[in-house]
C-alpha positions in Angstrom: 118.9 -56.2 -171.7 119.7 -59.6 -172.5 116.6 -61.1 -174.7 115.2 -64.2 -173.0 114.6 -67.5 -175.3 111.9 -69.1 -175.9 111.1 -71.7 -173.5 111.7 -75.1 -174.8 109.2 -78.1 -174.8 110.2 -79.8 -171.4 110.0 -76.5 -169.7 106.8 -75.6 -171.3 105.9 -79.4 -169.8 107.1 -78.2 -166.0 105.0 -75.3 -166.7 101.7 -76.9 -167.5 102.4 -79.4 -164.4 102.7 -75.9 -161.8 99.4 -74.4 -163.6 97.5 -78.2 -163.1 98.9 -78.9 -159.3 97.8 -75.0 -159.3 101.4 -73.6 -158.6 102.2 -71.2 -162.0 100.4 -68.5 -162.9 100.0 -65.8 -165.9 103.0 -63.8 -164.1 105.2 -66.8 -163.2 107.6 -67.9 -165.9 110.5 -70.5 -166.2 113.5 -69.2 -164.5 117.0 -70.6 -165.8 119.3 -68.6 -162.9 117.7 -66.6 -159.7 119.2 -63.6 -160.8 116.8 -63.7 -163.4 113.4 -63.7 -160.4 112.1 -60.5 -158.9 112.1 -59.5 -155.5 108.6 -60.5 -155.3 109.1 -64.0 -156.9 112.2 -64.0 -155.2 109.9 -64.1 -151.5 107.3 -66.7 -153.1 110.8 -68.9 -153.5 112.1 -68.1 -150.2 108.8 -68.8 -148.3 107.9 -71.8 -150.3 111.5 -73.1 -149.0 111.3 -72.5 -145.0 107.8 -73.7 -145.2 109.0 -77.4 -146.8 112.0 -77.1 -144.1 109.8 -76.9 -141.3 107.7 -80.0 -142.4 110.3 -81.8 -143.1 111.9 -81.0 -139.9 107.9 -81.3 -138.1 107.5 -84.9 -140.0 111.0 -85.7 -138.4 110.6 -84.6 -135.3 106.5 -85.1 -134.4 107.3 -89.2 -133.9 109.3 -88.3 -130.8 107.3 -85.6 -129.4 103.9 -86.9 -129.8 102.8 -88.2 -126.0 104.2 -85.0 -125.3 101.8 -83.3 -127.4 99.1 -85.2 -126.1 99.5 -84.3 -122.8 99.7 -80.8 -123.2 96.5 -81.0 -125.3 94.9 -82.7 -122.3 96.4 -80.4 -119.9 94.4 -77.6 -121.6 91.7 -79.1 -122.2 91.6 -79.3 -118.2 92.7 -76.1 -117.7 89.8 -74.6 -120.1 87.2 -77.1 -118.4 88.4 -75.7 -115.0 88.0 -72.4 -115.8 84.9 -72.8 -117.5 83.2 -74.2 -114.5 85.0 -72.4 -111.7 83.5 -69.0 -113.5 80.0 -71.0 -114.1 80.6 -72.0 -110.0 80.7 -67.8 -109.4 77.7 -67.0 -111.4 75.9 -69.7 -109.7 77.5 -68.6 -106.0 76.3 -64.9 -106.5 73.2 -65.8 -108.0 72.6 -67.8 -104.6 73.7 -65.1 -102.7 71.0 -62.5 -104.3 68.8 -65.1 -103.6 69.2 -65.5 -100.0 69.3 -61.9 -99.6 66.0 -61.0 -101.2 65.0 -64.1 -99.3 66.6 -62.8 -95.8 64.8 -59.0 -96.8 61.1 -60.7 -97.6 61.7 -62.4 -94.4 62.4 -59.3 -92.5 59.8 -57.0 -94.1 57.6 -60.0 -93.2 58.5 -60.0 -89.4 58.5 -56.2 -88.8 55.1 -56.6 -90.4 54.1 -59.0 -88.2 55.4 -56.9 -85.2 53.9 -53.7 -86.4 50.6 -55.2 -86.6 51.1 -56.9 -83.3 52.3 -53.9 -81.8 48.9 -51.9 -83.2 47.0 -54.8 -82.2 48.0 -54.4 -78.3 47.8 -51.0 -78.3 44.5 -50.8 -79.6 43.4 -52.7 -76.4 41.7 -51.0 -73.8 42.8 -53.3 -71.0 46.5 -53.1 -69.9 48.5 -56.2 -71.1 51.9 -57.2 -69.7 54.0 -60.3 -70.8 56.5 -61.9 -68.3 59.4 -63.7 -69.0 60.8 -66.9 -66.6 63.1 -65.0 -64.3 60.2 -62.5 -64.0 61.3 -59.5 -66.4 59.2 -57.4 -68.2 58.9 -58.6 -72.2 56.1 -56.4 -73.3 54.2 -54.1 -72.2 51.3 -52.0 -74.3 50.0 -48.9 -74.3 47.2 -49.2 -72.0 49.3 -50.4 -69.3 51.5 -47.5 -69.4 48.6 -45.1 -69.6 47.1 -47.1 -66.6 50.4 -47.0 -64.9 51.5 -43.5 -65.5 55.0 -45.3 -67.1 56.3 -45.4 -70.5 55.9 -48.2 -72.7 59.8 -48.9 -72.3 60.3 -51.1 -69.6 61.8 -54.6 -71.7 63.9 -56.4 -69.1 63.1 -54.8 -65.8 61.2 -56.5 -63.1 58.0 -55.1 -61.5 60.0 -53.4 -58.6 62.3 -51.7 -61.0 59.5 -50.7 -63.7 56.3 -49.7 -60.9 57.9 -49.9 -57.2 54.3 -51.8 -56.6 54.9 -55.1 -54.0 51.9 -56.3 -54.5 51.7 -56.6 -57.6 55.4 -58.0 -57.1 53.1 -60.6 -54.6 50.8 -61.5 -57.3 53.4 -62.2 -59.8 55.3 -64.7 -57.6 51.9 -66.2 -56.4 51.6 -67.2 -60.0 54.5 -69.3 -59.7 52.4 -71.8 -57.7 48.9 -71.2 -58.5 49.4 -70.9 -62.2 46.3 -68.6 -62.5 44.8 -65.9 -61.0 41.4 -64.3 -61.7 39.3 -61.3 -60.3 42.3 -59.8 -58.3 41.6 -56.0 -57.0 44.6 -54.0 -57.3 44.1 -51.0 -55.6 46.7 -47.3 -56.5 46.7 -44.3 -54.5 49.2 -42.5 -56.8 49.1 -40.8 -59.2 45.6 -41.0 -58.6 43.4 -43.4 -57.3 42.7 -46.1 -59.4 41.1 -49.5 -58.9 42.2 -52.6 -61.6 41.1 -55.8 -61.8 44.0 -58.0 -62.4 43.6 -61.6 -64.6 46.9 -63.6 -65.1 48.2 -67.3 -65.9 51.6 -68.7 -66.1 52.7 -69.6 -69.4 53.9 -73.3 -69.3 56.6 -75.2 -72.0 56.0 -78.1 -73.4 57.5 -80.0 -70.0 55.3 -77.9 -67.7 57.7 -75.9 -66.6 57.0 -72.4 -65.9 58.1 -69.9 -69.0 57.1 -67.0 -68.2 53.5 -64.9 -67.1 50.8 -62.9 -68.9 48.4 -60.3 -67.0 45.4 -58.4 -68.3 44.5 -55.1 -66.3 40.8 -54.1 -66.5 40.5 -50.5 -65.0 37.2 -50.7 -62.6 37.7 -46.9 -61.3 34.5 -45.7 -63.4 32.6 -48.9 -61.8 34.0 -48.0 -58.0 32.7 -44.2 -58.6 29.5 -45.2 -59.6 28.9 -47.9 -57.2 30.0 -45.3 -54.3 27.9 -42.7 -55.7 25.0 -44.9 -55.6 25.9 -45.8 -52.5 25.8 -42.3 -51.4 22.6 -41.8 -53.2 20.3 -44.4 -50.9 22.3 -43.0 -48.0 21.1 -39.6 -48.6 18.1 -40.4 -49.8 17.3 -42.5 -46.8 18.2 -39.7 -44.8 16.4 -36.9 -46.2 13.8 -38.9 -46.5 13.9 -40.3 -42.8 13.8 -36.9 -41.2 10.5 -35.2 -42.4 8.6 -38.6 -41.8 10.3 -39.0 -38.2 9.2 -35.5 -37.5 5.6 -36.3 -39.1 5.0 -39.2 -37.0 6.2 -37.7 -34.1 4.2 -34.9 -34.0 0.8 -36.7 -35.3 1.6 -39.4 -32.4 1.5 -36.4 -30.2 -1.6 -34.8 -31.9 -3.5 -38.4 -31.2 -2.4 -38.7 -27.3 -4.4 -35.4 -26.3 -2.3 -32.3 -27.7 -5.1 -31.9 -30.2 -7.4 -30.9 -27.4 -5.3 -27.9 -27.1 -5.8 -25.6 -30.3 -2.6 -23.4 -29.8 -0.3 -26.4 -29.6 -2.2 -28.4 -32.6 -2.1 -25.6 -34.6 1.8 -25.4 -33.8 1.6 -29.0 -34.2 0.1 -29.0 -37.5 1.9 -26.3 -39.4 4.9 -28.1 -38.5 3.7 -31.7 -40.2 2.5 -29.3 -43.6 6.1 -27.9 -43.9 8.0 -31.8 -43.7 5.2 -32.7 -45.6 5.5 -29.9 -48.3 10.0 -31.0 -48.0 8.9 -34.5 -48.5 7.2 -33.5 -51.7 9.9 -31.2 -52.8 12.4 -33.8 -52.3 10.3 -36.2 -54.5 9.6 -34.2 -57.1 13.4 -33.2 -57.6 14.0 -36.8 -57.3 11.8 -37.4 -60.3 13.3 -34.7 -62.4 17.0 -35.9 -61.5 15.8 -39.3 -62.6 14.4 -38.0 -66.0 17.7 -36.1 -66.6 20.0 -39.0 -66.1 18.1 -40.9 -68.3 17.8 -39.3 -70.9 13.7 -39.0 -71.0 12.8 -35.3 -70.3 12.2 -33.9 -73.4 13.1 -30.3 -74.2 10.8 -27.6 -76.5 13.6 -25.2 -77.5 12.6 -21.8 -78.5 13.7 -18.4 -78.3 13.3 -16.6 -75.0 14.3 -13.0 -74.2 16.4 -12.7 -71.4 15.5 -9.7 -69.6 11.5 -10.5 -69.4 12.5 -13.9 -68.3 14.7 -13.0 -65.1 11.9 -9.8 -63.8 9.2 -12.8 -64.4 11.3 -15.0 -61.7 12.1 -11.7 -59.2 8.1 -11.2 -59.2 7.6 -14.5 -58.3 10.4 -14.0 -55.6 9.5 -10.4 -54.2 7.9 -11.3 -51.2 10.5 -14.0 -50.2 13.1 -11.0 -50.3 11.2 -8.9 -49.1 10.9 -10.7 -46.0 14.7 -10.6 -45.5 14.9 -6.8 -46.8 16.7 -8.2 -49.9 17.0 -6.2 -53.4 16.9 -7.8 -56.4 18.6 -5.9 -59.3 18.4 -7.1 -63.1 21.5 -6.3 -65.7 20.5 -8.5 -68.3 20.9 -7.2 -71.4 18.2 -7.2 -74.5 19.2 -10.5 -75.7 17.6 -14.2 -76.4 18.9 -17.4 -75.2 17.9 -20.9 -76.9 15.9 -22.6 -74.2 13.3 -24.4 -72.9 10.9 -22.2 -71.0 9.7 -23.7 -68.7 13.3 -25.8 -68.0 15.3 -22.3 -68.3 12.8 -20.7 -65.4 13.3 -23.7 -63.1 17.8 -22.7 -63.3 16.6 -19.5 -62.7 14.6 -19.9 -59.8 16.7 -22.4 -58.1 19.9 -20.1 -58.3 17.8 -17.1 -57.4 16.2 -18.9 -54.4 19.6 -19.7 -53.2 20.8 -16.6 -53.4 17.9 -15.3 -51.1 18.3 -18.1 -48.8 22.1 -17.3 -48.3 22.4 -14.0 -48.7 23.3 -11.4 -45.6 19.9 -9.8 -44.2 19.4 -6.5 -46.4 21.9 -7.5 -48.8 21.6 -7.9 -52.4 21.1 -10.4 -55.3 22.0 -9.7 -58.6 21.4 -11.3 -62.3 23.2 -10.1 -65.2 24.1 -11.6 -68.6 26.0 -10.8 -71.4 26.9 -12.1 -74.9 30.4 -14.3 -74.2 33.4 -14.4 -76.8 32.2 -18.3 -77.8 29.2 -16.8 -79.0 26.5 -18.1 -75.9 25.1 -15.9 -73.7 26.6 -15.9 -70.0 23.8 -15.4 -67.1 25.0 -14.9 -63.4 23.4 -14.9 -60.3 25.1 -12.8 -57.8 24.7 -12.6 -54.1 26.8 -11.0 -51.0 26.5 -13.7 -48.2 28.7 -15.6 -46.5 30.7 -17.1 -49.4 31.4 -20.7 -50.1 35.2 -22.4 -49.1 37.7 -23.2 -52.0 37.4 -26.9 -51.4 33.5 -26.8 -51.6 33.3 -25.2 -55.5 33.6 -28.3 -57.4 31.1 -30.4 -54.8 28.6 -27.8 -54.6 26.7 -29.6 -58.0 27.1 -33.0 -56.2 23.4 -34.3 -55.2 22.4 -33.9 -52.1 26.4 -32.0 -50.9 25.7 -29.1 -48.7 28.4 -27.0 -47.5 26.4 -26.1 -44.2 24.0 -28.7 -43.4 22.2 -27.5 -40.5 21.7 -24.3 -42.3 20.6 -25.8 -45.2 17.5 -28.3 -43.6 16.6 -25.3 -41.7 15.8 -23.2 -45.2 14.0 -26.5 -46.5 16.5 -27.4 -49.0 16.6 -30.6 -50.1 20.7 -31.0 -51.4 19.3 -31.3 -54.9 18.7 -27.5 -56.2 22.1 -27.2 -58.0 22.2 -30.9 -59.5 19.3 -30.4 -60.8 20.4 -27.0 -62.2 23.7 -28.6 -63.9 21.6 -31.4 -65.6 19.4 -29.1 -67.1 22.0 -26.4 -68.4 24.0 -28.9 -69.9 20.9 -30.7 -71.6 20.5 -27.7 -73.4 23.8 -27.1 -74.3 25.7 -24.8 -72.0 28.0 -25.7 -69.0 27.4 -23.8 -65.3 30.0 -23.1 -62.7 30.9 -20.9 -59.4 33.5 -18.6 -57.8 33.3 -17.3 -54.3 35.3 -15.6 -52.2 35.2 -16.1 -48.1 33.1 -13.7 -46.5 32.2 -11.5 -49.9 29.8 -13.6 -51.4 28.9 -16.1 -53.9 28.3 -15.9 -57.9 27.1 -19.1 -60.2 27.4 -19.0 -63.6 25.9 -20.2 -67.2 25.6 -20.4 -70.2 23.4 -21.2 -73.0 23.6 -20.6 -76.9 21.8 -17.5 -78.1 18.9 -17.8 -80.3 19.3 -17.8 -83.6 18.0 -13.9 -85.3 18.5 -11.9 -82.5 21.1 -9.1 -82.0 22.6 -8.0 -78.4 21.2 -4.4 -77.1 23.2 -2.5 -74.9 21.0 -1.8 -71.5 19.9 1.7 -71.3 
């Protein structure tokens, strides 16, 4: 290899101006012909060169092109700002949207609160309620109104014909049209059952007066109607059974007083008859009383054990010569076995069952009292007798006060119509519940029952 030379002064000059201006370094030498460079000095040259060509040819050229420039840069700049905010415009967009959803949700959860609580509110009413719109249709209807109606609770947009088949309620509704208000109505229904309502309504009125719709409240008055007709029945009877005895006591005493007392056979006949309406008329008061005490809640019970079987041959001894005059046998088959009772209460069911029996029963027939120990755990007593029998449609009246099924027969024994009222009120006082079946022409058999005392066992009858 060729030796280099060593640099002169003016190169080493140029070579001090590169390492000041920060061009030279260690590696980079003076070069007298490019064959002498490397390849990697040789790339330092070649870049340094396109780089000065493109300023030159930049400085040249950027005069012409600058308003050019300047618009591009503001077109960008618009571009950038456009997208910027149309991206900023779709956050804000969707965060409205999740807005006015959570808003529309609150709102709804709201309402169907609202309407829940509405809805439990109405039904929680005991009168029927039904809301009317303008042309007459059926908005609303709750819970007691269907009960009350025997419908369901879906009848939105169907008129009264449609929803109950009931024209006059159909009447009232159209009366409200003109009257605006209508209080006290009495709506009486046969079916399903008879019913009696009391009907309050009013028109409901916009803000011009004009008629918008109705409201109606139904007040059921069928407990009110029983009670005042059974009342009603009550004086009736009592008035009755009361009217008889008296009429026959004055008639008879007028008698006595206008000369039949100077004739001992007939005042005798005379007499004995006023002691036996007499002895009715205090029979009928004294059941009267005890009724009275029952309904009201006053007669106050001493429960205590009370063996069955001594408790039924105490009543047939105090019944033996009252059977015996009709050639009646009494057979207990009680078993050994105590009920929870009050003595004195528990003899007067007794009595009164086994007195009817007696009354009722065939001449030299029979009347039976059994009891046993029932799968509820009370003790069932019946009183058994083989008379005439009592009609299907007279079972469930026969506890009514004063409902007899023969009546004639019935004064003639010197019943008063009370005996098996009285005997309902005071099994039921003491916890049990009473009944009868019969059969036409095979007798009748009334039923109890009562809880057993507590501590006793049941004893099969030997």
């Amino acid at each position: 290899m060729k030796k280099l030379q060593a640099p002169s002064s003016k190169l080493q000059r140029n070579c001090k101006f590169q390492i000041r201006n920060g061009v030279c370094r260690d590696f980079v030498r003076p070069l007298h012909t490019p064959f002498d460079a490397t390849p990697l000095e040789l790339g330092i040259w070649s870049f340094s060169g396109a780089w000065c060509l493109v300023l030159g040819a930049w400085g040249f050229v950027l005069p012409m092109f600058w308003p050019i420039l300047i618009l591009l840069a503001a077109l960008a700049a618009i571009l950038v700002t456009h997208f910027w905010w149309r991206g900023k415009f779709a956050q804000l967009k969707e965060s409205s949207r999740n807005e006015v959803e959570t808003l529309n949700q609150s709102q709804r959860q709201a309402v169907a609160q609202v309407q829940t609580q509405q809805e439990a509110v109405l039904n929680s009413m005991a009168e029927g309620l039904l809301l009317l719109d303008g042309s007459g249709r059926i908005q609303l209807a709750n819970r007691a109104f269907a009960d009350l109606f025997g419908v369901s609770q879906n009848l939105r947009s169907r008129t009264i014909l449609e929803a109950l088949r009931i024209h006059e309620l159909a009447e009232l509704v159209d009366f409200l049209i003109t009257e605006k208000r209508v209080i006290g109505y009495e709506l009486k229904l046969t079916l399903p059952q008879e019913r009696w309502l009391q009907v309050n309504g009013a028109a409901i009125l916009n803000g011009g007066g004009h008629r918008h719709g109705a409201i109606l409240v139904f007040h059921d008055l069928t407990r009110l109607k029983k009670l005042e007709r059974t009342r009603q029945e009550f004086v009736a009877n009592v008035s009755h059974e009361l009217r008889t005895p008296l009429s026959l006591i004055k008639g008879y005493v007028e008698t006595l007083l206008d000369g039949a007392r100077n004739n001992p056979e007939v005042a005798v006949r005379f007499l004995q008859t006023i002691e036996r309406n007499a002895e009715r008329l205090n029979l009928l008061i004294e059941d009267l009383l005890v009724i009275s005490e029952l309904e009201s809640g006053r007669l106050k019970l001493n429960l205590q054990a009370i063996p069955l079987r001594p408790a039924v041959e105490k009543v047939f001894e105090d019944f033996k010569s009252r059977a015996g005059l009709k050639e009646i046998r009494l057979l207990n088959k009680t078993i050994e076995i105590s009920v929870q009772a009050d003595p004195n209460r528990f003899g007067q069911v007794l009595s009164n069952l086994v007195d009817n029996a007696i009354k009722y029963g065939r001449m030299g027939g029979t009347v039976t009292v059994g009891g046993e120990l029932s799968a509820a755990g009370q003790v069932e007593v019946f009183v058994e007798d083989d008379g005439p029998g009592i009609p299907p449609d007279a079972l469930e009246r026969v506890f009514e006060r004063f409902y007899r099924v023969d009546k004639a027969r019935s004064r003639e024994q010197g019943g008063t119509g009370l005996g098996l009222s009285i005997v309902k009120h005071l099994v039921q006082s003491q916890g049990g519940r009473v009944w009868a079946k019969s059969e036409l022409g095979h007798g009748a058999t009334f039923y109890f029952t009562l809880p057993q005392a507590a501590g006793t066992v049941q004893q099969p009858l030997l």
